[in-house]
C-alpha positions as CSV (number, residue, x, y, z in Angstrom):
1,X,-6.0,-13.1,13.3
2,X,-7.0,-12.2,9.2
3,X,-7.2,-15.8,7.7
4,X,-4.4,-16.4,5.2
5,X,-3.9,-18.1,2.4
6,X,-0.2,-19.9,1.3
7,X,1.5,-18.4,-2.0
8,X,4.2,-19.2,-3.6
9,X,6.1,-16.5,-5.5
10,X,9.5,-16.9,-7.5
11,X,11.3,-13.2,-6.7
12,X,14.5,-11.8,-8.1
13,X,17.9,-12.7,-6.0
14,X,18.4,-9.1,-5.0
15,X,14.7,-8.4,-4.0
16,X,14.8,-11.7,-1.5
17,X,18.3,-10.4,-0.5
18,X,16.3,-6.8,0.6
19,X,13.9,-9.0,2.0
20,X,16.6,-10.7,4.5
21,X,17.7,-7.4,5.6
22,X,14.7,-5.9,6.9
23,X,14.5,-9.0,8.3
24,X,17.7,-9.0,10.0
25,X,17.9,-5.1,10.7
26,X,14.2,-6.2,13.1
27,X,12.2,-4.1,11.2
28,X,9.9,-7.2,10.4
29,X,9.9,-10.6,12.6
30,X,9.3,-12.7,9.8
31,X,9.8,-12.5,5.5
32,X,5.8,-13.0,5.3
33,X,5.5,-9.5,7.5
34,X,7.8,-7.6,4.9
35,X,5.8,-8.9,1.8
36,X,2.2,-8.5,3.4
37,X,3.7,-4.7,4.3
38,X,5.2,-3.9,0.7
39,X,1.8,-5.6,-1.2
40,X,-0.2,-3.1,1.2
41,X,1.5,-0.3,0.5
42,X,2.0,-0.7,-3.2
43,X,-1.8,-1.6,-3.6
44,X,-2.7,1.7,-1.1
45,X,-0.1,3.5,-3.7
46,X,-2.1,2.1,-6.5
47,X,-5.8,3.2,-5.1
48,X,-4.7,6.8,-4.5
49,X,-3.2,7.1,-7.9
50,X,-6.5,5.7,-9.3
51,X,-8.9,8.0,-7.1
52,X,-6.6,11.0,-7.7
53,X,-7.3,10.1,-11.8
54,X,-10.9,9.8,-11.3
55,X,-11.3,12.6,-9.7
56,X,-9.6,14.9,-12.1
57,X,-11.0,13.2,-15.3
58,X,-14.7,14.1,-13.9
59,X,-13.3,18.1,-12.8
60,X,-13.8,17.4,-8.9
61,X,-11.5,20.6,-8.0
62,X,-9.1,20.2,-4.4
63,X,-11.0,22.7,-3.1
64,X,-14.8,21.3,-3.6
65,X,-13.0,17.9,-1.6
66,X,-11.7,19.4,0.8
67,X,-15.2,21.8,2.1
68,X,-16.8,18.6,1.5
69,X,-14.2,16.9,3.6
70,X,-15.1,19.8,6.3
71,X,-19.2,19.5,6.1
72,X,-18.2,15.3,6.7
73,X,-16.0,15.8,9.4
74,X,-18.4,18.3,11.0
């Protein structure tokens, strides 16, 4: 198992109430699983965001990533 650190984080009522659900609907065990998922995805939301920037602010076209994408992938 990752090693994990303890954090303590004041939420809105509503946002802990969504949290509950998920929790009580069984799509996570636990409230830690739901916030762990939501951080990952917002940060992997946040990344691709930032890469698809970068790469348009230095003129990378879609199609010059995606043969290069091809000659990686072999």
């Amino acid at each position: 198992m990752t090693a994990v650190k303890l954090l303590e984080a004041k939420i809105p009522k509503n946002l802990y109430i969504e949290i509950e659900e998920r929790v009580r609907l069984g799509l996570f065990l636990t409230e830690s699983e739901v916030i762990s998922s939501a951080l990952r995805k917002a940060f992997a939301e946040e990344a691709r965001e930032f890469l698809k920037r970068s790469i348009k602010s230095v003129g990378v076209s879609k199609k010059s990533m995606l043969n290069e994408w091809k000659r990686i992938r072999g």
